[in-house]
N, C-alpha and C positions, 0 to 999 in steps of 0.2 A: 459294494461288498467285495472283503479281497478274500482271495483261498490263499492255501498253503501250498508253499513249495520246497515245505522239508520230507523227506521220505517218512514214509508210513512206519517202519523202525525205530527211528526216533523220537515221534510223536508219540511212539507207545512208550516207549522210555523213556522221558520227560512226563507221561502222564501216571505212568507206575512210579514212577519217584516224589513225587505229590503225595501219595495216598499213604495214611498210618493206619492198617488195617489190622484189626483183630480177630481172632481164630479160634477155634474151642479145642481143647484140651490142654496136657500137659506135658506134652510132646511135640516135637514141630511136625506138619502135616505135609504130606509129599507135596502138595497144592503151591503150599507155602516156598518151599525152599525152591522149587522150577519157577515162583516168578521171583525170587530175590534174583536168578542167571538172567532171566525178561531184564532187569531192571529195579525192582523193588528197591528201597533204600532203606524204607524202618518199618518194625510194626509192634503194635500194640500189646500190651498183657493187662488182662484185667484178674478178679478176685478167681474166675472159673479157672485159668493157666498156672495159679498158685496153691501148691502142698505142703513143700518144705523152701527154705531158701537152698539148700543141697541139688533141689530138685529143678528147681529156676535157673541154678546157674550149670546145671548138665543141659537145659533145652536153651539157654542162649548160647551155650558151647557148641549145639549142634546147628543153631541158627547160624551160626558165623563162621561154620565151615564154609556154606555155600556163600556166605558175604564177610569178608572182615572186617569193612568198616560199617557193619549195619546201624544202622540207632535201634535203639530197641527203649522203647516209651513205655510209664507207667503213670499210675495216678494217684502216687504215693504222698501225699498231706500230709500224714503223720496226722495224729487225732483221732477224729471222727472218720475220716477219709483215709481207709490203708487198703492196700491189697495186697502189700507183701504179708501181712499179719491179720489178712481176712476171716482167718477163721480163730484168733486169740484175742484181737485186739491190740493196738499198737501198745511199743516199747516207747512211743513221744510221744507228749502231749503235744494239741495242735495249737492251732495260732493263737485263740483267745487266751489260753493259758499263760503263754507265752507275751503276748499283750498285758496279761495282767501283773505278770512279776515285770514287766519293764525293763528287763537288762540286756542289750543287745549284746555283749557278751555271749549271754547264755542261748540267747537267740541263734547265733554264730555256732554253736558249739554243737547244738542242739541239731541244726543243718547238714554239720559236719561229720557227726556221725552216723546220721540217716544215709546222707552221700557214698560214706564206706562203704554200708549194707549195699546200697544198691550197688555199690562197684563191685564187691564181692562176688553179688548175684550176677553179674554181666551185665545190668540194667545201665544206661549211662544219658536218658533222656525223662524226666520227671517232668511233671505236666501241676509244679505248684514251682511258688505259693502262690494263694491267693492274696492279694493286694487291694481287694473291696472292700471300700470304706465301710463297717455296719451301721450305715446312718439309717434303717429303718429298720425298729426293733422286731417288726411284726415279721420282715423278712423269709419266707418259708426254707431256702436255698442256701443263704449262706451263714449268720449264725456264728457259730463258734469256728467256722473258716476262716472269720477276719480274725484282726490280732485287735480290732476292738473298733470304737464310733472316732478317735480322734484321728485327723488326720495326719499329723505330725508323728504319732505314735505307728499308727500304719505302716507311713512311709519309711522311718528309720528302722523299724523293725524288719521290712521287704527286702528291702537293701541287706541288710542282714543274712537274712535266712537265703538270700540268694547269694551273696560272698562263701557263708558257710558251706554249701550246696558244692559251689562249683569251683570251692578249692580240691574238689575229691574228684575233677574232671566228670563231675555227672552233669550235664547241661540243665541250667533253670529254667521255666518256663511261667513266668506270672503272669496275670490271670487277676479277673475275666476285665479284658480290655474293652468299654473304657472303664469300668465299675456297675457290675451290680448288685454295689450294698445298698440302695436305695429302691428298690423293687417289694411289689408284692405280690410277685405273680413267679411260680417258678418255671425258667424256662424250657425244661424237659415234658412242660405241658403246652405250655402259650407263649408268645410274645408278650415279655413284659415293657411297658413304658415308664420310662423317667424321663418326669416333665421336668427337668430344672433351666433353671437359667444360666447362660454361657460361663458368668463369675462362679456360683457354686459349683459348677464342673471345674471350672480349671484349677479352684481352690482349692475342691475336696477331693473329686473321686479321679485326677489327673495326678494329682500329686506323688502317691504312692509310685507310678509308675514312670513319672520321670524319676525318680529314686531309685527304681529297679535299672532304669536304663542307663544313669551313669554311674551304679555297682556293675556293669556288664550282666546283665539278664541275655543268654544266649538266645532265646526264644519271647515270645509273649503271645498271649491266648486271648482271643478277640470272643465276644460275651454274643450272643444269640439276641439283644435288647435292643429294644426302638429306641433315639433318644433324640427326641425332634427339633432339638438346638442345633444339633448338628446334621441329622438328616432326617425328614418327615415322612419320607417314605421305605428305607430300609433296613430292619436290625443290621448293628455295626458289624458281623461277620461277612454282610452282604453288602457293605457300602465303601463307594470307592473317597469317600468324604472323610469317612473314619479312616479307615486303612491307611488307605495312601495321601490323602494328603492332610490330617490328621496326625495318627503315628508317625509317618517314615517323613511327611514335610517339616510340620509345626515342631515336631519333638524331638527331628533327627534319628532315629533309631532305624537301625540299619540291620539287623538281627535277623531271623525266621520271626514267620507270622505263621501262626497254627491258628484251626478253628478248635470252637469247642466241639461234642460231639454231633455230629450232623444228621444222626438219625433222630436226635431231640425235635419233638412236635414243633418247637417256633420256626426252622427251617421248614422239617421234611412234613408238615403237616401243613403248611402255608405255598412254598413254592414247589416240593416234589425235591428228593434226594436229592437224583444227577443235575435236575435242572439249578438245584441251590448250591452244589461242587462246582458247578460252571460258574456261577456268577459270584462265588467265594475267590475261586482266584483270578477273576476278571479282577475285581475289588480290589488287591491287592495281598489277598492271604497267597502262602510260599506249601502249605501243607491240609491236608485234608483229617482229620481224626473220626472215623469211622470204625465200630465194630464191637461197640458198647453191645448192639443187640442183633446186628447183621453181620456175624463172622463168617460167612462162605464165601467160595471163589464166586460165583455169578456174580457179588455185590461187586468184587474186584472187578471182573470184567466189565460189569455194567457201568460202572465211574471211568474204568477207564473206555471205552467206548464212547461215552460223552462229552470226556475232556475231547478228546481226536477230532471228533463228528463236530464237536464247537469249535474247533480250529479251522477243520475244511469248511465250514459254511463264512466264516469269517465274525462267529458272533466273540471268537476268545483269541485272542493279538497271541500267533504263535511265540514272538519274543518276550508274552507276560509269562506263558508255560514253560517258556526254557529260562525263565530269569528267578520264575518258583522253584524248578530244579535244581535250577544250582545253587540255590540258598540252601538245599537239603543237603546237597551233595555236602556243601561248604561245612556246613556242622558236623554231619557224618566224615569229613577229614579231621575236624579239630577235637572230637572226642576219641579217635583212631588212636592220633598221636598224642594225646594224653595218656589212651590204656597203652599204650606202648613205649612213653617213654619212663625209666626209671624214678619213685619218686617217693623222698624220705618219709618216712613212719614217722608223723608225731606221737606223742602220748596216746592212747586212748582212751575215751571216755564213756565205758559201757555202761553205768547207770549212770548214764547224764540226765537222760530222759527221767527214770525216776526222780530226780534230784528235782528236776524243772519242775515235776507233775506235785512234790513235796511244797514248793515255794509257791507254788501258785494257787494251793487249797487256803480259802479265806473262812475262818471259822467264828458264828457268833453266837453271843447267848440271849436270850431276849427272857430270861427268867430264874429264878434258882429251880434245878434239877437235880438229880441223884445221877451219877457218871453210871458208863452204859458197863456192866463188870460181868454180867450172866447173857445166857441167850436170848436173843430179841428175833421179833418177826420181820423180815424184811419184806417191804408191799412197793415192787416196782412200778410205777403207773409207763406205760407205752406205748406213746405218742408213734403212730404211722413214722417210718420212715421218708427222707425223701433220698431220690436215685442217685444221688450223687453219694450217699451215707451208704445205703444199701439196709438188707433187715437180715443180713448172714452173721456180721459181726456181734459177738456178744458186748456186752456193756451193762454196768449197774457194780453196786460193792458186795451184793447179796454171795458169791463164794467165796470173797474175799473176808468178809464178816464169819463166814461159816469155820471157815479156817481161825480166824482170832477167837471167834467164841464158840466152842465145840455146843452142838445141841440147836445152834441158832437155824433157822429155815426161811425160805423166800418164796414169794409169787408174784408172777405179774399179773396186772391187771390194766384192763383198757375200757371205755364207754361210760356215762352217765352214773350209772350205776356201784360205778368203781371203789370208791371209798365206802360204801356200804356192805362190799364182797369182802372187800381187806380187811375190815373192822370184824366181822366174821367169822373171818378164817384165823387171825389174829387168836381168837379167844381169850382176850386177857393179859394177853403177853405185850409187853411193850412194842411199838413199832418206830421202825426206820423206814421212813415213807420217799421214796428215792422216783425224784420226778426230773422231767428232761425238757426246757423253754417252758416254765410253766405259766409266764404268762402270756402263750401264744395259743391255750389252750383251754377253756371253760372247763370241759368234765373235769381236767385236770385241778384245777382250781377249787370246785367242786369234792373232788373227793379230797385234797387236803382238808377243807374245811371241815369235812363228818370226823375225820380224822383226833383233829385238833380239837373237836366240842369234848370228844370222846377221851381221849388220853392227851391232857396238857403235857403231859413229859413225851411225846410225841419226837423225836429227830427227823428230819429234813435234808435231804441232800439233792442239792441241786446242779446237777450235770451239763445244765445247758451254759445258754446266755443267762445270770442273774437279775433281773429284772424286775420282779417282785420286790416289796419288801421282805426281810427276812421273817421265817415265821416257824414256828416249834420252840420246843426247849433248847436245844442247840442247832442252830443252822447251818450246814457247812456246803459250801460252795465249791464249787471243782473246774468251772471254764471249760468241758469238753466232757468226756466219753472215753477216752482212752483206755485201756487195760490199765495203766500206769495212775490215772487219774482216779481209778477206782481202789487201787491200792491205797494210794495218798488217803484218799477221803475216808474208808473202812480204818487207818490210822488214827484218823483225825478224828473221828466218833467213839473209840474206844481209848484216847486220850482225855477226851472230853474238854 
């Protein structure tokens, strides 16, 4: 066993410079700003930190007084996944959308003015895209986060959205290293496993992110998942087989390594927090993402105490801690000197986003119907969210409908039962039956059907993954959830 013989100051300061921690409110917290002077380097904002973007970018103003080259992370997707626009719903549709119009162009564009927002806001560290192949439809986790099942499409699009990203100096961060689009398990509950074989990994779910890596991906985000080709005994955030000689050997990629969020059950339910911070940058991870659901100082102190305490016992190579920090620092200089150096205003492109969420509604008939011209019921079916999505966001077209066709009304409904409530509450009135993965979901399935016995002039809109065949009078399909996507679609049905 060897100990350390760096001073107790710097161990603490190489271990505060690791950790991406998140905080509750919408102010910064004295707590916070006294360890950014300790050390700190970045921290988190999640949907709780967010009001206005006005409001975001006066608390990264006062974060950066006490640091000016802070990072300051979010977990901004665009889609389904926003927390600048947590309580609207985004201005972009997310990746499947984007997947399904196919133009990396608009991919680019799409990234690029997300990017501004976030610079705007202060924000200058984004914790997407996602890059997971959706090779398993049943998927609970990711969904309408990939840009779709082919691989080729994936990857040219990743590459994309992270060009477009980090022309605006907001650093990329793609995700979830090594893929899990082929899982059925989500990992904010369990450890999932992908059992494949060494050629479909390098094929499929490797691919997107050597793409990411030679568009310059500043970052990449290591996935909470077993995958026992490459190691049989620890998800890749914890294995030094992924990490290190995996990404930064096999792939060259020389970037930060972040984890995903570590209070997620597959870590902290399996190994214990501090004890799975330790052996994350044993492994080869450069940052810690904590604070999804543990925003106070003890948790900070508690991580960093551990890092330290694993250094003095000799179980964590004080030069893996100082070679994590200065990956941090590294990045925290080159987003400095981007917000700081002058840099042309191109065009801008403030409904781009709609534009994208427009071309990506696919709309079908599967019968002759009367076009939708008076008010209709809208019957949202509401499938549980998962953590990653969150259940604060609104989504569906039901006010956007309310607005096109004055009179018109909505309800959600959820459980078995479902399509016998809506049919119900309906009274006669045509419905717009607005479902989300429906076929990753029986009730759901189910109430379409009572639906459809009921009123064949029936509409459909489907918000998720499309998967199903198409079914109603008019089917219109939408690739995501967005606020934008719900516009598109309540378009799209009163065009008929």
């Amino acid at each position: 066993m060897t100990t350390s013989t760096t001073g107790t100051g710097t161990l603490t300061r190489d271990a505060l410079a690791v950790l991406q921690p998140g905080f509750a409110g919408t102010t910064a917290p004295d707590w916070v700003r006294r360890r950014l002077s300790e050390g700190l380097a970045s921290v988190a904002l999640f949907g709780r930190n967010v009001e206005t973007a006005e409001q975001v970018a006066a608390l990264t103003t006062q974060l950066r007084a006490e640091r000016d080259d802070l990072l300051v992370a979010i977990d901004e997707e665009s889609g389904d996944v926003t927390r600048l626009e947590v309580r609207t719903g985004s201005s972009f549709p997310g990746n499947h959308a984007l997947g399904a119009v196919d133009d990396t162009a608009l991919t680019r564009g799409v990234a690029r003015e997300l990017g501004r927002r976030l610079a705007e806001c202060g924000v200058n560290f984004n914790w997407a895209p996602s890059a997971d192949v959706n090779a398993n439809p049943d998927n609970p986790v990711i969904g309408v986060r990939s840009f779709g099942g082919d691989t080729g499409l994936v990857a040219r699009h990743t590459a994309a959205w992270v060009e477009g990203l980090q022309s605006t100096g907001v650093a990329a961060c793609t995700k979830h290293f090594p893929g899990h689009g082929d899982t059925g398990v989500d990992s904010h509950h369990a450890v999932p496993h992908i059992d494949l074989d060494a050629t479909t990994l390098h094929e499929r779910e490797l691919q997107p992110f050597r793409a990411a890596i030679a568009a310059g991906t500043r970052a990449v985000m290591s996935a909470h998942i077993r995958v026992p080709v490459l190691d049989p005994d620890r998800p890749a955030t914890l294995s030094r087989r992924i990490l290190t000689d995996l990404l930064r050997g096999e792939l060259g990629y020389q970037g930060l390594i972040v984890t995903d969020g570590m209070e997620m059950r597959a870590v902290s339910g399996t190994y214990g927090l501090e004890h799975g911070v330790v052996l994350a940058i044993a492994a080869g991870a450069d940052a810690i993402c904590v604070g999804g659901g543990l925003c106070d100082e003890d948790t900070v102190q508690g991580l960093t105490d551990a890092l330290v305490a694993a250094v003095r016992s000799g179980e964590l190579p004080e030069e893996r801690l100082a070679d994590a920090a200065a990956r941090v620092r590294a990045l925290a200089d080159w987003t400095a000197g981007v917000r700081r150096s002058p840099r042309a205003e191109d065009d801008r492109e403030p409904e781009i986003g709609l534009t994208a969420a427009r071309r990506a509604v696919t709309v079908t008939r599967t019968g002759p119907a009367a076009p939708v011209t008076g008010p209709v019921y809208v019957a949202t079916f509401h499938p549980a969210a998962n953590i990653a999505v969150g259940d604060e966001t609104p989504w569906g077209v039901g006010a956007e409908l309310e607005r096109l066709l004055p009179g018109t009304t909505t309800n959600s409904f959820t459980g078995p039962d479902a399509g016998a409530r809506a049919l119900e509450a309906a009274a006669g009135r045509r419905v717009v039956a607005v479902v989300r993965d429906e076929h990753r979901h029986p009730w759901m399935r189910t109430a379409l059907d009572t639906l459809l016995a009921s009123g064949p002039d029936t509409v459909v809109v489907e918000m998720g993954v499309p998967q199903s065949a198409p079914r109603g009078a008019l089917h219109v399909a939408t690739h995501g959830a967005a606020r934008v996507c719900g516009v598109a679609a309540a378009e799209a049905v009163v065009a008929g």
